[in-house]
C-alpha positions in Angstrom: -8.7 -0.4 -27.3 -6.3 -0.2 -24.7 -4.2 -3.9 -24.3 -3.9 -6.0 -20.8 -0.5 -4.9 -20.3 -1.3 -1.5 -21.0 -4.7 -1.7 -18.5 -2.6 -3.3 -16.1 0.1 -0.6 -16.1 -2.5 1.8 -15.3 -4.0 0.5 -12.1 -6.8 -0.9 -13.5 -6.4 -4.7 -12.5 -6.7 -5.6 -8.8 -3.2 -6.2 -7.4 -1.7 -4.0 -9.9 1.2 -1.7 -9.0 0.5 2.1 -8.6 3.0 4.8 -10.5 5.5 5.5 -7.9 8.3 7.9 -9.0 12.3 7.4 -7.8 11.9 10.0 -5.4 8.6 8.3 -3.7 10.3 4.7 -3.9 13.6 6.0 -1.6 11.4 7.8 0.3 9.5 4.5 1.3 12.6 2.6 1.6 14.4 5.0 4.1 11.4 4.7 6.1 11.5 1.8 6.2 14.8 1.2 7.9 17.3 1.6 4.7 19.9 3.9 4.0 21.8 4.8 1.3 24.8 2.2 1.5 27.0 3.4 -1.6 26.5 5.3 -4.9 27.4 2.9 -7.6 28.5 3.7 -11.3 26.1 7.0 -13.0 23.1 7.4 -11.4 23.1 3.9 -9.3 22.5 4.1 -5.3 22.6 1.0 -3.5 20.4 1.2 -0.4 21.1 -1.2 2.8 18.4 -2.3 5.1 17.2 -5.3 7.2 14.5 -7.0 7.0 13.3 -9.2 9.0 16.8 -10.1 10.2 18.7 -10.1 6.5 20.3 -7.6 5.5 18.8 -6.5 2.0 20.5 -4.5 -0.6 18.4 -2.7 -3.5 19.7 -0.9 -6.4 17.7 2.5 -7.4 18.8 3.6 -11.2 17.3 7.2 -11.5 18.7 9.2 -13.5 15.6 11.6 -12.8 14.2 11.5 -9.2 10.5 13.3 -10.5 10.5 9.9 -13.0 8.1 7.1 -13.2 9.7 3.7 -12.8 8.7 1.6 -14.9 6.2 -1.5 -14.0 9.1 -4.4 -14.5 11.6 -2.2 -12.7 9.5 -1.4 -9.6 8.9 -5.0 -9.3 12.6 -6.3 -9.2 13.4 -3.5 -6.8 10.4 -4.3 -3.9 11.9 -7.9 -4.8 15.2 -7.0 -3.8 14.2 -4.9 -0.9 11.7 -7.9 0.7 9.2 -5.3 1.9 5.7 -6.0 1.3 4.2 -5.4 -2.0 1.4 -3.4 0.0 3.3 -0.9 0.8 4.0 0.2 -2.8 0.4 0.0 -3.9 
């Protein structure tokens, strides 16, 4: 038997978070109005964007673009970005 977290990680629960992959995610922020503003240390890319009138900064740590992020990453990073959760489900 499958636990809640597990469940929850695979869509089951009603709000849940979908897999998105590294690739999907800066596809969805550069359409969103970022753009790559720096590449940090390794595989870190800071994106720059504005929302709603701040300027936003989210860090992206792939070190594989076809990867799935994982549930607790994806959710600090739509954090940082201040996009909607919608758009990531």
């Amino acid at each position: 038997m499958a636990s809640r977290r597990q469940w929850r990680y695979l869509g089951f629960f009603p709000g849940a978070l979908r897999r998105v992959t590294f690739n999907t995610f800066v596809r969805l922020l550069e359409a969103n109005g970022f753009c790559l503003h720096r590449q940090g240390k390794g595989s870190h890319a800071i994106y720059r964007g504005v929302v709603d009138g701040k300027v936003m900064f989210v860090t992206v740590a792939a070190h594989r673009a076809s990867d799935d992020i994982k549930p607790g990453t994806l959710a600090a990073m739509i954090r940082q970005s201040g996009l909607p959760k919608k758009l990531f489900q």
